[in-house]
N, C-alpha and C positions, 0 to 999 in steps of 0.2 A: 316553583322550585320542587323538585323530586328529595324527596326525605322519606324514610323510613322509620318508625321509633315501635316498642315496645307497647304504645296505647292502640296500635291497629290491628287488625285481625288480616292471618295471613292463609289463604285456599289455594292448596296444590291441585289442578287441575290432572286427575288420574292418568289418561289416557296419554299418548305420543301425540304432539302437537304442530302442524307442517310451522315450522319456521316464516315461512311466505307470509303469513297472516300478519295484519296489522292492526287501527285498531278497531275498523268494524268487525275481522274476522274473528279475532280473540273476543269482542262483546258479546258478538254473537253464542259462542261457545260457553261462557260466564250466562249469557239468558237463557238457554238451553240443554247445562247441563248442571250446574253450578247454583243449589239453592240460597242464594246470598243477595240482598241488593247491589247491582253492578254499582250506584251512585253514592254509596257510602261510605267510600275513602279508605273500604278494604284493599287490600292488594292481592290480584290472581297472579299465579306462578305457572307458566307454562312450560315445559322442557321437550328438547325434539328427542327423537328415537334413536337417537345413537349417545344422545346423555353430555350432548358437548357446546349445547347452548339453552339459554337460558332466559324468557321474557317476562319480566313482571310488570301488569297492569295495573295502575288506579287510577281514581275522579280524585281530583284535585277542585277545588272551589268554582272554576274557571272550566275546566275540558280535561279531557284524559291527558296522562301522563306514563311513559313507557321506558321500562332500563328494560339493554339487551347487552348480555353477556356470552360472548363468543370464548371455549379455552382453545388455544394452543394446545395443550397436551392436557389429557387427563379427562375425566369423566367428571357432573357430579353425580353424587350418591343419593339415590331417591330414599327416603323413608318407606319405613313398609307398613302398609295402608291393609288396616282389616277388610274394607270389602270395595269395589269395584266405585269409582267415583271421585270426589272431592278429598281431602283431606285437612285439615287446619294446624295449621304448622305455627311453632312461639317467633319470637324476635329473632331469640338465641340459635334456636334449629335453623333459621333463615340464615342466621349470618352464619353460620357453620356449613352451613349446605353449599352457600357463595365460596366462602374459604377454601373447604376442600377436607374439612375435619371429618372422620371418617364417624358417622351419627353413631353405628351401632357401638362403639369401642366406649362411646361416653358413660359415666356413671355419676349421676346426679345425686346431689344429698336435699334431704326434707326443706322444705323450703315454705313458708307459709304462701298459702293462695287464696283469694279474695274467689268467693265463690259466686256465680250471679252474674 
């Protein structure tokens, strides 16, 4: 079963990503540019170049597992990434980024975090 929660770690794969890939191709691209183990139930985020689809990978116990998200209208909003590559995005960015909630407008209050 495809689930997402809050205990996974989530890497925005930087670059424009052909849609066509599936999931040797996105593996591929997780082994070679993406410093993260492909098999440990992290989830990559790929987005095409026009901003209107959406593929996230993961290893599940058993084999990969892939949500693809097509919009009808609208874009989503990538997060802006200090330097050229990966990114690691929370729960909440992820599900905001799916929704359509627009990231920069957000203003978060102090929140304790478990550091480590």
């Amino acid at each position: 079963m495809l689930s997402f929660s809050s205990k996974q770690r989530y890497f925005l794969y930087g670059s424009a990503t052909d849609m066509r890939k599936g999931f040797a191709g996105l593996s591929g691209l997780v082994r070679q540019h993406i410093d993260y183990e492909l098999l440990s139930g992290d989830v990559f985020i790929f987005i095409n170049r026009r901003r209107d689809r959406i593929k996230l990978l993961m290893w599940d116990a058993t084999g990969f597992a892939l949500y693809y998200k097509q919009l009808e209208r609208g874009t989503f909003e990538l997060p802006v990434a200090k330097e050229r590559g990966s990114l690691e995005l929370s729960w909440s960015d992820l599900v905001m980024l799916l929704e359509g909630v627009e990231i920069k407008s957000i203003k978060r209050r102090k929140r304790f975090r478990k550091t480590g």
